[in-house]
VEXTORLO-461797 format. One record per residue (C-alpha): residue number from 1; residue in one letter; chain; x, z, y. Coordinates in Angstrom, 3 decimals. Layout:
N
@n:NUM	res:A	chain:A	x:X	z:Z	y:Y .
...
//
This chain:
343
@n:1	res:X	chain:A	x:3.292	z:-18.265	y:138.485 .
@n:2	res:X	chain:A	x:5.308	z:-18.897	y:135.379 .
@n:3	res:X	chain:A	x:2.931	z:-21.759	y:133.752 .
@n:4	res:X	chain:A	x:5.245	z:-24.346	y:134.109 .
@n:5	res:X	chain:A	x:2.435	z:-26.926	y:135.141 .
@n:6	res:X	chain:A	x:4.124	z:-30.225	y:136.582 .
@n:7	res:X	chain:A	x:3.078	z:-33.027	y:138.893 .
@n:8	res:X	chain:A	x:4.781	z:-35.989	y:139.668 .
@n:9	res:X	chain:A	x:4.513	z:-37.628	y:143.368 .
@n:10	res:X	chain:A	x:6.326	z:-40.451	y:145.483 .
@n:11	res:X	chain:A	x:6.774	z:-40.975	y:149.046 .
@n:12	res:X	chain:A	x:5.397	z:-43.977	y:151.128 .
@n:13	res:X	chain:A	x:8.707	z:-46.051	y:151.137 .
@n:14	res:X	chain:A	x:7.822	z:-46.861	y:147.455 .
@n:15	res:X	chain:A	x:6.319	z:-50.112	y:147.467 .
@n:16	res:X	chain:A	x:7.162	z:-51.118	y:143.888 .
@n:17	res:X	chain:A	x:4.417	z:-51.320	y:142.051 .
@n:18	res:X	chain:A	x:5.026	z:-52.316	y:138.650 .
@n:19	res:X	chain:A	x:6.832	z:-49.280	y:139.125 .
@n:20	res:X	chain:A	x:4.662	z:-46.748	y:140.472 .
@n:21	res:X	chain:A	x:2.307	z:-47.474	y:137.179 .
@n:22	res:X	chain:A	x:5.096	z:-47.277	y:135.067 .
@n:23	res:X	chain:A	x:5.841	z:-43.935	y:136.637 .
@n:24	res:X	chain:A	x:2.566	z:-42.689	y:135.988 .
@n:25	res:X	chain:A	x:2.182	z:-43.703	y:132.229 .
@n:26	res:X	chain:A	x:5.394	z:-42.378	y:131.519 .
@n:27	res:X	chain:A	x:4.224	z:-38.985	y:133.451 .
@n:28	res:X	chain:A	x:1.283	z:-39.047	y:131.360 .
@n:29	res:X	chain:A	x:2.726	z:-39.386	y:128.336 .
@n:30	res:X	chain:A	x:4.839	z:-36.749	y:129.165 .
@n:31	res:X	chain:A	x:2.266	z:-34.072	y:129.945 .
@n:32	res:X	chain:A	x:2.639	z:-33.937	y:133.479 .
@n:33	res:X	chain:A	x:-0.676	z:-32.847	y:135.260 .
@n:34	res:X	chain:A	x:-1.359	z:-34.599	y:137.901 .
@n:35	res:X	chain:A	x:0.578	z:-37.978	y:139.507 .
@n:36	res:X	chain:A	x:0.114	z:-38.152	y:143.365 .
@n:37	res:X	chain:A	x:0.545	z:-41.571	y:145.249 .
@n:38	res:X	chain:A	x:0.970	z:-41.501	y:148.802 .
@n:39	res:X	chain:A	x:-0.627	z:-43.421	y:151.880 .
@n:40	res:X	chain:A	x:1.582	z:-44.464	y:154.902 .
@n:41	res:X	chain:A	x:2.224	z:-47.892	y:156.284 .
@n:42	res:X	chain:A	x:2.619	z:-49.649	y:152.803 .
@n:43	res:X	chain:A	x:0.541	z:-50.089	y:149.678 .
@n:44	res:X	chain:A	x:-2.875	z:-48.576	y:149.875 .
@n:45	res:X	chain:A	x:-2.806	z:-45.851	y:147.318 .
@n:46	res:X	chain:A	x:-6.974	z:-46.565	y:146.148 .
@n:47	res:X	chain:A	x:-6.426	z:-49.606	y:144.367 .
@n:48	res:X	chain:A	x:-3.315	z:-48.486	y:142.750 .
@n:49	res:X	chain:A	x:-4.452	z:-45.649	y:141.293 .
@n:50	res:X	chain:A	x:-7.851	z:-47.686	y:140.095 .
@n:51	res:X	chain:A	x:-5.023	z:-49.720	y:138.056 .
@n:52	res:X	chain:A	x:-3.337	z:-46.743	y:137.209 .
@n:53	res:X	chain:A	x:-6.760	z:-44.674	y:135.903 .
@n:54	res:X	chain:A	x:-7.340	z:-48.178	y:133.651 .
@n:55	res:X	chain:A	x:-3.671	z:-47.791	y:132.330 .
@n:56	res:X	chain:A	x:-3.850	z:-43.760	y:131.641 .
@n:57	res:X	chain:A	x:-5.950	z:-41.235	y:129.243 .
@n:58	res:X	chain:A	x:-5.262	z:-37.762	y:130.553 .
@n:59	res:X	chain:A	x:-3.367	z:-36.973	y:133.850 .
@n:60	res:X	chain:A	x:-5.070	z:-36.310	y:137.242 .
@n:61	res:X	chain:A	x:-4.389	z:-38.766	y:139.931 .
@n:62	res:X	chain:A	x:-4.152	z:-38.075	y:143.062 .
@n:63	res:X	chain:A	x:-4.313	z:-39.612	y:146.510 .
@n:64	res:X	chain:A	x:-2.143	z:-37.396	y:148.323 .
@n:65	res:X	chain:A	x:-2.446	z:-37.758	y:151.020 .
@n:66	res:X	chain:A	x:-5.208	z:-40.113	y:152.590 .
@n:67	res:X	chain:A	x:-4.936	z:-39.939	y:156.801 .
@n:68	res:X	chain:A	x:-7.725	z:-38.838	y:158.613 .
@n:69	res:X	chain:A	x:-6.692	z:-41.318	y:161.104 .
@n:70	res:X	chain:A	x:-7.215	z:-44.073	y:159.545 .
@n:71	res:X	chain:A	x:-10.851	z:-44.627	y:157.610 .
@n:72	res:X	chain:A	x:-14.254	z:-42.680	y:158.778 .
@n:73	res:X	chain:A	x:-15.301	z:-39.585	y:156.984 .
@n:74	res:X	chain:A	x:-17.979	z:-41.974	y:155.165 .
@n:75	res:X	chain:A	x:-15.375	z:-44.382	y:154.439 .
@n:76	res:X	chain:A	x:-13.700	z:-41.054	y:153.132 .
@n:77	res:X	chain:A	x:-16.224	z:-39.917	y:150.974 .
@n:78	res:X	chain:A	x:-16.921	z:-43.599	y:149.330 .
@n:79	res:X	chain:A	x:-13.309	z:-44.303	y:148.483 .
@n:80	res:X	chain:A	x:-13.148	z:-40.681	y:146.556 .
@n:81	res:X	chain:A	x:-16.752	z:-40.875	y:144.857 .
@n:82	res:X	chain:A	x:-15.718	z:-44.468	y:143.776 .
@n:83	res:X	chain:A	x:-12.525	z:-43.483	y:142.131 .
@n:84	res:X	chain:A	x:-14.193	z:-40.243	y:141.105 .
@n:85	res:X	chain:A	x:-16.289	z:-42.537	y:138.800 .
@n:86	res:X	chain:A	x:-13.184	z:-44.832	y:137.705 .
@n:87	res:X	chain:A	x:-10.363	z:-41.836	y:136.749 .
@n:88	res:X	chain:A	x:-13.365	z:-40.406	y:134.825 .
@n:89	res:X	chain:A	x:-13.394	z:-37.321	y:136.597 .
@n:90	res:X	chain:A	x:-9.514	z:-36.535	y:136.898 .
@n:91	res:X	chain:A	x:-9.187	z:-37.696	y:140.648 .
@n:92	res:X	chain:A	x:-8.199	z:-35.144	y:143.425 .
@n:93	res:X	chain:A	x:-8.748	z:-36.155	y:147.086 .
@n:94	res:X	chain:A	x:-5.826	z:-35.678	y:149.221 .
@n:95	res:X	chain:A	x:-6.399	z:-35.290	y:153.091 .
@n:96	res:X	chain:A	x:-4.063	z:-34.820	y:155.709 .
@n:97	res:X	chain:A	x:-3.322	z:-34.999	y:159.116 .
@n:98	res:X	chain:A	x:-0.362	z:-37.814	y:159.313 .
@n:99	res:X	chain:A	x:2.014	z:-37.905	y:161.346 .
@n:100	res:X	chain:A	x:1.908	z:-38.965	y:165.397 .
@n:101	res:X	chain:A	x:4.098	z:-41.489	y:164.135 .
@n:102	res:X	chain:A	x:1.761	z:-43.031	y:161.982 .
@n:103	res:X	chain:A	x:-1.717	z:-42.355	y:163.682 .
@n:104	res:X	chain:A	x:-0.570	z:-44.050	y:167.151 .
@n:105	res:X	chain:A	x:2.206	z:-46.597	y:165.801 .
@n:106	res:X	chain:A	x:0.704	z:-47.750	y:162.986 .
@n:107	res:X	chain:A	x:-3.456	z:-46.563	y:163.438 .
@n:108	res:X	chain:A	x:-3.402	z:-47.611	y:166.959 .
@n:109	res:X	chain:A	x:-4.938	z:-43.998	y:167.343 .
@n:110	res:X	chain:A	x:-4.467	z:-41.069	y:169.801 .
@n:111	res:X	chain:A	x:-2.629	z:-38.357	y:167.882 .
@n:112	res:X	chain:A	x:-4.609	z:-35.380	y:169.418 .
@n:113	res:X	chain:A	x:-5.937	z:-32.288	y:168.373 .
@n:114	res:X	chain:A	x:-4.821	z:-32.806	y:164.495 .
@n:115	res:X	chain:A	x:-6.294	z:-29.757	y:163.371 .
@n:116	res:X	chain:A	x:-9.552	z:-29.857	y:164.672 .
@n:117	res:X	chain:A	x:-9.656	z:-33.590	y:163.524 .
@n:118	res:X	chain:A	x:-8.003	z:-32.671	y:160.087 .
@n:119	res:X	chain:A	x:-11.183	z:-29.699	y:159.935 .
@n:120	res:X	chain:A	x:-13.710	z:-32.230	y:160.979 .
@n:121	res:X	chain:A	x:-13.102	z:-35.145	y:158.674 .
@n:122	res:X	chain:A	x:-12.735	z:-32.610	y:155.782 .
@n:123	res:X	chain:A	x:-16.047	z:-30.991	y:156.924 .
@n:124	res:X	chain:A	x:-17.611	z:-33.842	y:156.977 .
@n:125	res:X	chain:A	x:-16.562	z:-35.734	y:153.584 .
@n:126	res:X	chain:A	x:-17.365	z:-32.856	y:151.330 .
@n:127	res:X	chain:A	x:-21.051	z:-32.678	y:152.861 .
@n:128	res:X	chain:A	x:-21.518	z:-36.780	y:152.272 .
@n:129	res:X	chain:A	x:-19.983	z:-35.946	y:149.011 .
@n:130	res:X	chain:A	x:-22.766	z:-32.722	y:148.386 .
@n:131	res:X	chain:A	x:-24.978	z:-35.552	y:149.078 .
@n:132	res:X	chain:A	x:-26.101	z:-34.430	y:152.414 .
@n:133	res:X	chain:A	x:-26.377	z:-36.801	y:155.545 .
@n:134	res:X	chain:A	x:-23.763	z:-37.442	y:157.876 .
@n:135	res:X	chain:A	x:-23.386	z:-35.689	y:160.882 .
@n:136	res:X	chain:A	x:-23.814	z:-38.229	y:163.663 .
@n:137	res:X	chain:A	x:-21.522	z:-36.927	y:167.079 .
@n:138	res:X	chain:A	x:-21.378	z:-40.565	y:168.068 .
@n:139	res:X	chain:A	x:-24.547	z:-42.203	y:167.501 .
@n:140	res:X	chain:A	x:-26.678	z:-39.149	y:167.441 .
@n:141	res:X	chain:A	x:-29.856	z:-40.923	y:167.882 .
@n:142	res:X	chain:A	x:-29.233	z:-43.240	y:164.720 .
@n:143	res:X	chain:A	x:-31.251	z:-42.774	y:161.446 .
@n:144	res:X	chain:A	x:-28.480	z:-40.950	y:158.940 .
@n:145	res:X	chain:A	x:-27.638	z:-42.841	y:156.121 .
@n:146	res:X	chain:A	x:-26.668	z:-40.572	y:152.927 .
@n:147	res:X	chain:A	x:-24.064	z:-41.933	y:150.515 .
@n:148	res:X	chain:A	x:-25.317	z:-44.562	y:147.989 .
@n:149	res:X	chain:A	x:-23.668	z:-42.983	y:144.998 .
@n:150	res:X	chain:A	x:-24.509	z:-39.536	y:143.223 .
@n:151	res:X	chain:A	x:-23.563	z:-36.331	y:144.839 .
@n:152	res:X	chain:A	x:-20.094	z:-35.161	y:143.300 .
@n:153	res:X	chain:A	x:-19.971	z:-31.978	y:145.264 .
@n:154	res:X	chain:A	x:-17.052	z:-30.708	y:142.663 .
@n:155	res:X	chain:A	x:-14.669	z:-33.550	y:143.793 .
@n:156	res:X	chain:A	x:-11.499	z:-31.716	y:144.618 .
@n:157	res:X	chain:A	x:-10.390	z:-31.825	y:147.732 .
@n:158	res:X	chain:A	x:-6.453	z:-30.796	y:148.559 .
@n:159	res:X	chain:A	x:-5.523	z:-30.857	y:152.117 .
@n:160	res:X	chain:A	x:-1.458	z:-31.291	y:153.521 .
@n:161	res:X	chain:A	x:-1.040	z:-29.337	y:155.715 .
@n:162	res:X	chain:A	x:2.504	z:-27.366	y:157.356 .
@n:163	res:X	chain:A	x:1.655	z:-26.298	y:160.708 .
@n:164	res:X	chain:A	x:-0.454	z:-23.052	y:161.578 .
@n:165	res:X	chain:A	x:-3.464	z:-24.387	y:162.558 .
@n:166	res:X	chain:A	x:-3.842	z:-27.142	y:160.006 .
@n:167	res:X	chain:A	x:-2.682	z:-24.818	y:156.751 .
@n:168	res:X	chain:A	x:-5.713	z:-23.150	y:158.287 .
@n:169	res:X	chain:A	x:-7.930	z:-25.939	y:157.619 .
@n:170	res:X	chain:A	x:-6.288	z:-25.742	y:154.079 .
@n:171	res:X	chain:A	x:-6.684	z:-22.618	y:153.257 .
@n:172	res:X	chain:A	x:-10.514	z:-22.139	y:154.591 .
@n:173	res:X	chain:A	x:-12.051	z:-25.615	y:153.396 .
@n:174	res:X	chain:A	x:-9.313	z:-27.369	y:150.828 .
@n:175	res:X	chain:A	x:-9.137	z:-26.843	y:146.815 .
@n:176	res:X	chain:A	x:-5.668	z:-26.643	y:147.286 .
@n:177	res:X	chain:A	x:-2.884	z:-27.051	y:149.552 .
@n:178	res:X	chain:A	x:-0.046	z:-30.099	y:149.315 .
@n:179	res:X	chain:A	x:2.934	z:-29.417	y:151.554 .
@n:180	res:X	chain:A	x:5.921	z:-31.039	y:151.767 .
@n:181	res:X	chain:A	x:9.420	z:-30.220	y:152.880 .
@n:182	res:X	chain:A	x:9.060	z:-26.756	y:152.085 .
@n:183	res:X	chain:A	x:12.038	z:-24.738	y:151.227 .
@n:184	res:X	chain:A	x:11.976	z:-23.304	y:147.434 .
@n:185	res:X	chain:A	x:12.514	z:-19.235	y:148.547 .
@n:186	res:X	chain:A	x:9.969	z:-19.979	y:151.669 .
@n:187	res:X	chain:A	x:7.210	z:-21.257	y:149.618 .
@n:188	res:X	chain:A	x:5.993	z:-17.922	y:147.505 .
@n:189	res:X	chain:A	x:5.739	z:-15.782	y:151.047 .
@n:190	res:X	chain:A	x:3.561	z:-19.095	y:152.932 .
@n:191	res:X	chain:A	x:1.715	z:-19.444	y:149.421 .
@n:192	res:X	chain:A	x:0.574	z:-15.808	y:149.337 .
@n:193	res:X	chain:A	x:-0.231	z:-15.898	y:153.099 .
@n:194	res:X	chain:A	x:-2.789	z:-18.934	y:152.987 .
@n:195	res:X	chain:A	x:-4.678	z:-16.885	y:149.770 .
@n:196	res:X	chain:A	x:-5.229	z:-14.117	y:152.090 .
@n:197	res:X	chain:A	x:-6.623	z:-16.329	y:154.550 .
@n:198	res:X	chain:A	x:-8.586	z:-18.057	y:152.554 .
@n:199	res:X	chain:A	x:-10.370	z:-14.798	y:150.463 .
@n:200	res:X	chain:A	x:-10.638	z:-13.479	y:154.348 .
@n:201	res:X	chain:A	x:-12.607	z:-16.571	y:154.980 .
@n:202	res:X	chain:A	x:-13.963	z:-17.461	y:152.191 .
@n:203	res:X	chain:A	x:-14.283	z:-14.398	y:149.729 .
@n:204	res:X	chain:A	x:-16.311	z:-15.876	y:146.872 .
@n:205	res:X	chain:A	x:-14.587	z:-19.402	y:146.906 .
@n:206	res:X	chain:A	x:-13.289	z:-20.918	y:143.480 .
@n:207	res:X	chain:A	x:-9.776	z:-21.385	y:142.861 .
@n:208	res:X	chain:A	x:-6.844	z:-22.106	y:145.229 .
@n:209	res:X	chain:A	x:-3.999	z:-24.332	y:143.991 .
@n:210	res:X	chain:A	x:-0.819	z:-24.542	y:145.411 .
@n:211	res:X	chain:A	x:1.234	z:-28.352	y:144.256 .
@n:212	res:X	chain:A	x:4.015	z:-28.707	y:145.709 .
@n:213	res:X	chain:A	x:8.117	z:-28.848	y:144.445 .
@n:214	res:X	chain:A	x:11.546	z:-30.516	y:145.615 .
@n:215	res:X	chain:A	x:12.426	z:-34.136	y:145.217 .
@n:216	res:X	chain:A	x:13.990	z:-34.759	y:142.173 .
@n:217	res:X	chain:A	x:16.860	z:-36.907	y:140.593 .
@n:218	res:X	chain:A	x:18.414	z:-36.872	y:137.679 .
@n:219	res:X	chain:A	x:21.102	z:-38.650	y:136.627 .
@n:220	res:X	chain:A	x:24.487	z:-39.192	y:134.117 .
@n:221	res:X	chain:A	x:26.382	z:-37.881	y:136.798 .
@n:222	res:X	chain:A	x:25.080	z:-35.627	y:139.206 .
@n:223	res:X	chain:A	x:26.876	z:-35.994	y:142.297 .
@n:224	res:X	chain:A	x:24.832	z:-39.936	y:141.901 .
@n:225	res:X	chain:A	x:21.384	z:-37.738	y:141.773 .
@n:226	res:X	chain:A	x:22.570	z:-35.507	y:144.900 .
@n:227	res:X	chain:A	x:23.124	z:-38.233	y:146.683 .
@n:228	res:X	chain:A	x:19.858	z:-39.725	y:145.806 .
@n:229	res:X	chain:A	x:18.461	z:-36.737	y:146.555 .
@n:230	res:X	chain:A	x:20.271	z:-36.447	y:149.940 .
@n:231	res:X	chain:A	x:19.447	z:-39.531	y:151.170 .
@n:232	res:X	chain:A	x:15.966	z:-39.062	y:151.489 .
@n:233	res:X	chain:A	x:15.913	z:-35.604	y:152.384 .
@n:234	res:X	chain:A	x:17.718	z:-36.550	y:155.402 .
@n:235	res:X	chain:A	x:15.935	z:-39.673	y:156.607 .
@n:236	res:X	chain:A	x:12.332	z:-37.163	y:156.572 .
@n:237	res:X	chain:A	x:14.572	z:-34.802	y:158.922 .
@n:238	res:X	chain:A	x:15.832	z:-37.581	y:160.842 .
@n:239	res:X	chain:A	x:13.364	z:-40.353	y:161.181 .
@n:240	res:X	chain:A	x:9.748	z:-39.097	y:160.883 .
@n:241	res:X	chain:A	x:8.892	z:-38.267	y:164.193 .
@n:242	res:X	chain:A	x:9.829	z:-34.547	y:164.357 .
@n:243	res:X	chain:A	x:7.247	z:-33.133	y:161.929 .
@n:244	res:X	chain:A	x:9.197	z:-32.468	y:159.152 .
@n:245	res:X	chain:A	x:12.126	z:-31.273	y:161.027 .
@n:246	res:X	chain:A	x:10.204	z:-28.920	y:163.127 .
@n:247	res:X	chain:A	x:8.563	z:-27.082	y:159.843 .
@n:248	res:X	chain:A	x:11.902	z:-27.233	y:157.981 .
@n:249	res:X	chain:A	x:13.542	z:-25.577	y:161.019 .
@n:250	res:X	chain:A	x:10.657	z:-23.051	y:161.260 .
@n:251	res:X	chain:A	x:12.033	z:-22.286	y:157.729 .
@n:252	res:X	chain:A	x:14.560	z:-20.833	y:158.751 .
@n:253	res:X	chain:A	x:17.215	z:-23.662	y:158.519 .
@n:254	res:X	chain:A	x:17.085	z:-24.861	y:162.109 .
@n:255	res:X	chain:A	x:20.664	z:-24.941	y:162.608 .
@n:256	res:X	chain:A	x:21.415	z:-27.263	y:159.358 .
@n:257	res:X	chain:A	x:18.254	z:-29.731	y:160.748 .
@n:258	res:X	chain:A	x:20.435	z:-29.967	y:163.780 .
@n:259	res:X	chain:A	x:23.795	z:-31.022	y:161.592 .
@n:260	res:X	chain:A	x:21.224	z:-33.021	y:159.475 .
@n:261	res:X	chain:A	x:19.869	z:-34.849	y:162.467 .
@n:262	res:X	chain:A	x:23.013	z:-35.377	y:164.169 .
@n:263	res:X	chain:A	x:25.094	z:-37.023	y:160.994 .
@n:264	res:X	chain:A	x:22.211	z:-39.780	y:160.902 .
@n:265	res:X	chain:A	x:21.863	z:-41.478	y:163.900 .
@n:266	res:X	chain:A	x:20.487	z:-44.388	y:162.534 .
@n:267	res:X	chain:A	x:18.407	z:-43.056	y:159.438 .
@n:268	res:X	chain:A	x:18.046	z:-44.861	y:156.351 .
@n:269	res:X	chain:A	x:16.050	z:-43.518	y:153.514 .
@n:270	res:X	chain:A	x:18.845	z:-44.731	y:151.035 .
@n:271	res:X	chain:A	x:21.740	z:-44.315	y:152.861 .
@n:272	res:X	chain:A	x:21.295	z:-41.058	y:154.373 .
@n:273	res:X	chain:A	x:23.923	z:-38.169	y:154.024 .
@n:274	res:X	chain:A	x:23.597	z:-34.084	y:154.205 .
@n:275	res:X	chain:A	x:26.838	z:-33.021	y:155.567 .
@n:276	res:X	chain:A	x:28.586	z:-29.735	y:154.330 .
@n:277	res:X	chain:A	x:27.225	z:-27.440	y:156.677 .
@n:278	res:X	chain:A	x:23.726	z:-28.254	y:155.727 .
@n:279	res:X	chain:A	x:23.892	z:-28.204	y:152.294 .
@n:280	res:X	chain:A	x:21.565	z:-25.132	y:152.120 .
@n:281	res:X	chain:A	x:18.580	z:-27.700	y:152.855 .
@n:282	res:X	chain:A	x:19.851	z:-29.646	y:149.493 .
@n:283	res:X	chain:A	x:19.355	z:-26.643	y:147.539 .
@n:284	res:X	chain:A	x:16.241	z:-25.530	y:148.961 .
@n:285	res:X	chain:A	x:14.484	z:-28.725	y:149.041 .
@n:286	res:X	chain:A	x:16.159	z:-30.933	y:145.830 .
@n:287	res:X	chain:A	x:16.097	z:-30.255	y:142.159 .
@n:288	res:X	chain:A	x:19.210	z:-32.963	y:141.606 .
@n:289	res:X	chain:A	x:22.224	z:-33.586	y:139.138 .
@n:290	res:X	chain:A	x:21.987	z:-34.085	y:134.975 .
@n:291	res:X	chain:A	x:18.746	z:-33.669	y:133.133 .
@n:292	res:X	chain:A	x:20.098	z:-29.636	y:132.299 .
@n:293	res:X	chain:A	x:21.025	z:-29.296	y:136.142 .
@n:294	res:X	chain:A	x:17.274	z:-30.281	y:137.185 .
@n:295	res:X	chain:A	x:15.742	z:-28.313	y:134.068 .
@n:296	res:X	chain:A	x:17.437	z:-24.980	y:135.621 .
@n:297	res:X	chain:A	x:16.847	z:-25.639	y:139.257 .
@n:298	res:X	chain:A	x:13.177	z:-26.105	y:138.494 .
@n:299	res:X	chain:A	x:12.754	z:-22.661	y:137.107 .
@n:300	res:X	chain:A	x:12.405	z:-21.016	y:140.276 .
@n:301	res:X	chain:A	x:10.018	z:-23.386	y:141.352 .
@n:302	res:X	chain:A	x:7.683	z:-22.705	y:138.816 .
@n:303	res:X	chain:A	x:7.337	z:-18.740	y:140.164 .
@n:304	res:X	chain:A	x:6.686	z:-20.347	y:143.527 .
@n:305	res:X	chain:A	x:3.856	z:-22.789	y:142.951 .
@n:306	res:X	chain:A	x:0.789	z:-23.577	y:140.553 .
@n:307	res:X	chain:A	x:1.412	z:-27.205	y:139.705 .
@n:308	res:X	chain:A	x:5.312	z:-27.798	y:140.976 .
@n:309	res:X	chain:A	x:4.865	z:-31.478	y:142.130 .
@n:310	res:X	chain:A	x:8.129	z:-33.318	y:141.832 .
@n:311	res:X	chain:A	x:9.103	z:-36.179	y:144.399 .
@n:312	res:X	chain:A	x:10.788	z:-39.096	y:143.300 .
@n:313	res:X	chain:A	x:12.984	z:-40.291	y:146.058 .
@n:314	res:X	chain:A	x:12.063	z:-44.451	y:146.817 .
@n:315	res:X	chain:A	x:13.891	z:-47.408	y:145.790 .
@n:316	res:X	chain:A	x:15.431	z:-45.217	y:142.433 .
@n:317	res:X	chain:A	x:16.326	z:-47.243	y:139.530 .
@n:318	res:X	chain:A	x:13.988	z:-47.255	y:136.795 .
@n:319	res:X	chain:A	x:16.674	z:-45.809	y:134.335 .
@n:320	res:X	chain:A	x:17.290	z:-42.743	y:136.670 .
@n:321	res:X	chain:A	x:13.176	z:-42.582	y:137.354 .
@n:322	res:X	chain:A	x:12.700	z:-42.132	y:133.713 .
@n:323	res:X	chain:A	x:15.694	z:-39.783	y:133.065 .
@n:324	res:X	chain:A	x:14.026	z:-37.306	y:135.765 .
@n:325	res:X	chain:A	x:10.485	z:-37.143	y:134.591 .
@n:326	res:X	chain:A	x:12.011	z:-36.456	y:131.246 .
@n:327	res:X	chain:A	x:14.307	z:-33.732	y:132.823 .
@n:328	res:X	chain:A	x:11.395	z:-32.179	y:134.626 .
@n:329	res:X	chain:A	x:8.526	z:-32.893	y:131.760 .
@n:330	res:X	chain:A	x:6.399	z:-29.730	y:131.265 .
@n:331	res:X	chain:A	x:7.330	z:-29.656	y:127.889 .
@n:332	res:X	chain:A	x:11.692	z:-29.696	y:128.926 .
@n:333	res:X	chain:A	x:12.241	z:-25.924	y:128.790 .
@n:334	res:X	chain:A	x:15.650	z:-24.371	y:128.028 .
@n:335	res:X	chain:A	x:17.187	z:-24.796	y:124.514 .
@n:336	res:X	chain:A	x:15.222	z:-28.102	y:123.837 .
@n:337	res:X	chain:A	x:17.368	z:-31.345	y:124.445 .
@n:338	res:X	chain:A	x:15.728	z:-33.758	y:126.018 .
@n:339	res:X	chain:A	x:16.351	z:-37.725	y:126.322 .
@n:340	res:X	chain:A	x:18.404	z:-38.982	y:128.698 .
@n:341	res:X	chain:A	x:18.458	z:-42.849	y:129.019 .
@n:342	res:X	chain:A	x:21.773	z:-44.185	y:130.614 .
@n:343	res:X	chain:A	x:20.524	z:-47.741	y:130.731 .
//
């Protein structure tokens, strides 16, 4: 996968929104592919990126990732035909199981059997979308009501997934699969596993893409970006309820999740630090230092995924935002100088 296709993405902890659409009409202007706004306990990604499809011509947007936990399949499947019809056709519909965290502290929901919910909410939004009726488990003896809009069967759905069962559910029902945390030399070996599953299960499906990347940040001087970089990498080991530190562990890198973990006893997403011993994780999971620095460190990504989806760590200043979309632009390739603001 040498393409060199680019994404851009942000976590939940960004709640700036004049900045999240400046992000994205920079990153369209740019020629990235596809920017990808998150849902957690914060802003509700649908009508951002309904202000965002107003303010942009050609990238995809993406919510990625929606919780099942949190709206009904048919809520599901409105929200995506509705901004299928306002980004003109360039939205992808991101799906994904949460986190415990979030489903019973924030949802007020039982976190139990994520897969099979994560398969049955994903089942069940692409029929309404097909235009069939919903499948009534509650209220089976209800008249089904189909979805007042047109069918848009050929919505894309991308499902986040990292543990076995639920990059399952990726693999066998998603358009594509949007992990994060995943270690840069991991990622090819887990990518090629999840196409054989899916043409096992699936032989005569359509394309399977594969988005994900490192968080990025570029800066005037790099050890700044590494730190930005660091930070957040360390309060998702540290502070999301185990999910992220469990898969980055599975990895491989258990040992430097421990050294992670145990340097940040009170995690802060902006005040987080990677000690020494764990700087492995940095390397595997950042793309962080001057605009050349995250130009050559992205290289490797792009053998590893279709679209490598960059993650801006939260609360960034806008002057080191813009300096790492240019740094990681599609167009930024080796030899070509590209502007670095330092204001």
């Amino acid at each position: 996968m040498t393409s060199g296709r680019r994404g851009v993405g942000l976590t939940p902890m960004e709640t700036r929104r004049e900045v999240i659409v400046r992000t994205a009409v920079l990153a369209d202007e740019l020629g990235y592919e596809i920017f990808a706004l998150p849902e957690g306990w914060g802003l509700d990604p649908a009508p951002g990126l309904t202000e965002i499809a107003l303010r942009t011509a050609r990238i995809r947007l993406a919510s990625a990732v929606l919780s099942v936990w949190g709206r009904t399949p048919a809520t599901l499947a409105m929200t995506a035909a509705t901004l299928g019809q306002v980004c003109g056709g360039r939205y992808v519909l991101g799906l994904g199981a949460s986190t415990q965290a979030l489903a019973e502290g924030f949802h007020d929901t039982p976190f139990e059997h994520p897969a099979a919910k994560l398969r049955d909410v994903v089942t069940k939004v692409r029929a309404l979308l097909a235009g069939q009726p919903p499948q009534l488990g509650r209220a089976p003896a209800a008249r089904p009501v189909r979805l007042g809009q047109p069918p848009a069967p050929g919505l894309p759905v991308w499902v986040a997934a990292l543990g076995p069962h639920t990059t399952r559910v990726a693999a066998e029902l998603g358009d594509g699969w949007i992990p994060a945390l995943v270690a840069r030399d991991y990622l090819p070996g887990w990518a090629a596993r999840l196409r054989q599953l899916r043409q096992a299960a699936v032989p005569h499906a359509g394309p399977f893409t594969v988005a994900a990347g490192p968080f990025a940040a570029a800066a005037g001087h790099g050890e700044e970006a590494r730190g930005i970089a660091a930070s957040c990498i360390a309060w998702y080991l540290s502070a999301m309820g185990g999910v992220y530190a469990r898969s980055v562990s599975s990895q491989g890198y258990a040992a430097q999740v421990q050294a992670i973990i145990a340097a940040n006893p009170r995690p802060s997403p902006r005040h987080g630090t990677i000690p020494p011993a764990a700087q492995a994780v940095l390397d595997q999971l950042a793309a962080c230092g001057t605009g050349d620095q995250v130009r050559d460190q992205l290289q490797p990504w792009d053998r590893a995924a279709d679209i490598v989806t960059i993650l801006l760590p939260p609360g960034m200043p806008w002057a080191a935002i813009e300096a790492t979309l240019h740094a990681a632009a599609p167009s930024a390739r080796p030899g070509r100088r590209v502007r670095q603001q330092t204001t």
